[in-house]
Short mmCIF file of the C-alpha atoms (twelve columns), coordinates in Angstrom:
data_MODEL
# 
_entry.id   MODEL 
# 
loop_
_atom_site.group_PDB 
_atom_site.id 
_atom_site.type_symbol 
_atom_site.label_atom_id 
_atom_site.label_alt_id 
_atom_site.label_comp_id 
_atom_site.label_asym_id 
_atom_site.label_seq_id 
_atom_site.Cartn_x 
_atom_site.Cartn_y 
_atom_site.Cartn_z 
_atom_site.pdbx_PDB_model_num 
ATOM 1  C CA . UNK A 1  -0.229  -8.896  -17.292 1 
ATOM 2  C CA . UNK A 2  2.870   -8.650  -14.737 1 
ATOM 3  C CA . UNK A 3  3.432   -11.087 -12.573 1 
ATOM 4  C CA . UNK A 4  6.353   -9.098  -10.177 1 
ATOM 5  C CA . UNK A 5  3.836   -6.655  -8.680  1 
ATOM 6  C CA . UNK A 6  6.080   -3.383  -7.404  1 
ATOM 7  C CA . UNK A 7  4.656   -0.719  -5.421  1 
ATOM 8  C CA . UNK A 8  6.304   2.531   -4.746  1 
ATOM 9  C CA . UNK A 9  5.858   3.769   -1.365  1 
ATOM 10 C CA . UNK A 10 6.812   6.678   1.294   1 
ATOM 11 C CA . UNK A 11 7.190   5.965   4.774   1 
ATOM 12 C CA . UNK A 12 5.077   8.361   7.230   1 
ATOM 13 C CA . UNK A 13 5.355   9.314   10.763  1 
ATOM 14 C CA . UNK A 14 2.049   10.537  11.107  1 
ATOM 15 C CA . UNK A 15 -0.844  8.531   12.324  1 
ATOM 16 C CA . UNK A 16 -4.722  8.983   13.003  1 
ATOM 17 C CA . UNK A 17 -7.837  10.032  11.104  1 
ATOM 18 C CA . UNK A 18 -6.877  13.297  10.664  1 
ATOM 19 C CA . UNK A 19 -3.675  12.428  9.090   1 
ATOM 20 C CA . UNK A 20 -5.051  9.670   6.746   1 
ATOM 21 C CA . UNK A 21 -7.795  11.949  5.350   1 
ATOM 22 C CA . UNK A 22 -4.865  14.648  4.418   1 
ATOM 23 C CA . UNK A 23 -3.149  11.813  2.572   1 
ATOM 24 C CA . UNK A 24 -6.266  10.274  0.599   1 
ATOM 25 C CA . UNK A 25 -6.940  14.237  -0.091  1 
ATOM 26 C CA . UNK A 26 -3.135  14.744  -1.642  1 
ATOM 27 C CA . UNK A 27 -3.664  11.273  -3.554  1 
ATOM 28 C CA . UNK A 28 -2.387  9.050   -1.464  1 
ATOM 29 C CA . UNK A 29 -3.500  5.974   0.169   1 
ATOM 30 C CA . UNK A 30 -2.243  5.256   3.628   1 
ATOM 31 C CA . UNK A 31 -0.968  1.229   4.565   1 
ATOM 32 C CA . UNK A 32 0.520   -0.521  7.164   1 
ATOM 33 C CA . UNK A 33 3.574   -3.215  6.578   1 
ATOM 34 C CA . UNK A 34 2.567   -5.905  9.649   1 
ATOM 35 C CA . UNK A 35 5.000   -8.867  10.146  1 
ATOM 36 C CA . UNK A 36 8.222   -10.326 9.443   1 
ATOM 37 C CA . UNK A 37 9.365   -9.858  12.968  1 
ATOM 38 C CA . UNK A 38 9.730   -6.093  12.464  1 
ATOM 39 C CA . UNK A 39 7.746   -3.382  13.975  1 
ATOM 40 C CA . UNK A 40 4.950   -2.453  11.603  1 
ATOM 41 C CA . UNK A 41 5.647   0.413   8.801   1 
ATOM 42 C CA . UNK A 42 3.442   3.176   8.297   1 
ATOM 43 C CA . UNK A 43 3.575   3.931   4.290   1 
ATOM 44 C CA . UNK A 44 1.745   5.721   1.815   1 
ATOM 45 C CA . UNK A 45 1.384   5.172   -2.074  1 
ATOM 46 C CA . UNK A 46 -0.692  6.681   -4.994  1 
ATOM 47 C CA . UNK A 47 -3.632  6.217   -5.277  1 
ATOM 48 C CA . UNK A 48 -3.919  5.763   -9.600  1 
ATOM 49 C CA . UNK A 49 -1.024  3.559   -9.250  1 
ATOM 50 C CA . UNK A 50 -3.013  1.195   -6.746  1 
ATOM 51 C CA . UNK A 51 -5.904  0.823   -8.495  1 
ATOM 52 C CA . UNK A 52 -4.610  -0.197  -11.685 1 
ATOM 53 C CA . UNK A 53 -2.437  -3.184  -9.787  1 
ATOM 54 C CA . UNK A 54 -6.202  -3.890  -8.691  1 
ATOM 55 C CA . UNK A 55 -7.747  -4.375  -11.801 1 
ATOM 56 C CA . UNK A 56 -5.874  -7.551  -11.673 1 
ATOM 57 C CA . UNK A 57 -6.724  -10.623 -9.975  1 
ATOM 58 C CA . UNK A 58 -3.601  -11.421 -9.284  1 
ATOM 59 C CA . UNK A 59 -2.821  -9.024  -7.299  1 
ATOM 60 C CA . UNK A 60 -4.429  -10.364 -4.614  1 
ATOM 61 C CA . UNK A 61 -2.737  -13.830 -4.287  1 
ATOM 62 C CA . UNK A 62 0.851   -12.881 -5.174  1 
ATOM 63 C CA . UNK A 63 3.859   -12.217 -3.794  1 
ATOM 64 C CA . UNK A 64 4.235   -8.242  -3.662  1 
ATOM 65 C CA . UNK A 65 7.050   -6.311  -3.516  1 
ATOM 66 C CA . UNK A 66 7.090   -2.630  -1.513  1 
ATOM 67 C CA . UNK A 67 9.966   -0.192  -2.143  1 
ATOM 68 C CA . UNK A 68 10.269  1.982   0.574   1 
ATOM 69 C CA . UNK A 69 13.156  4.763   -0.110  1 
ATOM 70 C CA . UNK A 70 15.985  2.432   -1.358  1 
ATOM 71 C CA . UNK A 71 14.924  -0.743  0.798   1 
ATOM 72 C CA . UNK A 72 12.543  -3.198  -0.839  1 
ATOM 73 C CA . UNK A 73 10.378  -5.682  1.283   1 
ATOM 74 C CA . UNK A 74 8.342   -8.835  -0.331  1 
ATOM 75 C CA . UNK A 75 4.268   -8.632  1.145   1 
ATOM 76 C CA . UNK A 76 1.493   -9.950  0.928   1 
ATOM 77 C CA . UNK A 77 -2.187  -8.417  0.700   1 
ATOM 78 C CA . UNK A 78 -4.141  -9.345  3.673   1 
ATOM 79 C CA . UNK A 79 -7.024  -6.938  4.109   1 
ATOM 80 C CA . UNK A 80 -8.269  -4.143  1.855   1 
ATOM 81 C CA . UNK A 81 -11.072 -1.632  2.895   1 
ATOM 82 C CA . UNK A 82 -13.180 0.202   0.165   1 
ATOM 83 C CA . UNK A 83 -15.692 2.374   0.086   1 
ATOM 84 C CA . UNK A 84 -19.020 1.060   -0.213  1 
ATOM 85 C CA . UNK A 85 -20.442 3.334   -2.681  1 
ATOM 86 C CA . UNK A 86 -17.210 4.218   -4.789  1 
# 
C-alpha cells in the first residue's frame, strides 16, 4: 500500500454544471485546490485513477500530492461527494 499518494491532474478554465457533466462524461472528475493563500485551482483527474487511491483508507488522512502540468502542490482531502446509489 503507498503511502506518497500522487494524483495527476489538468487545470481547467471552465466552470458550471454544464461543464462538470462534460468532464465526468469524458472520464474525468472535476476538483477544486482551496487554500494555501492562493486563489483556488480548478483541476480535473481520471476518474479509474481516483477510485483506486480510494480503496484505501489512507487516502483520506494523508498528505496528498497534486501535479498540475510540471508544478506539484501537497493537499489534503477535505470533502468528497458521491453518488448515493453508485
Amino acid at each position: 500500500m503507498p503511502e506518497n499518494f500522487q494524483i495527476d491532474a489538468i487545470a481547467r478554465d471552465t466552470q458550471g454544471k454544464g461543464a462538470s457533466r462534460r468532464l465526468r462524461h469524458a472520464g474525468l472528475v472535476p476538483g477544486i485546490i482551496y487554500g494555501g493563500g492562493q486563489a483556488p485551482e480548478m483541476i480535473a483527474t481520471a476518474h479509474n485513477k481516483l477510485l483506486q487511491h480510494l480503496e484505501h483508507e489512507a487516502f483520506y488522512s494523508h498528505i496528498l500530492t497534486v501535479k498540475v502540468g510540471d508544478a506539484e502542490q501537497r493537499v489534503v482531502l477535505k470533502d468528497l461527494q458521491r453518488h448515493p446509489a453508485t
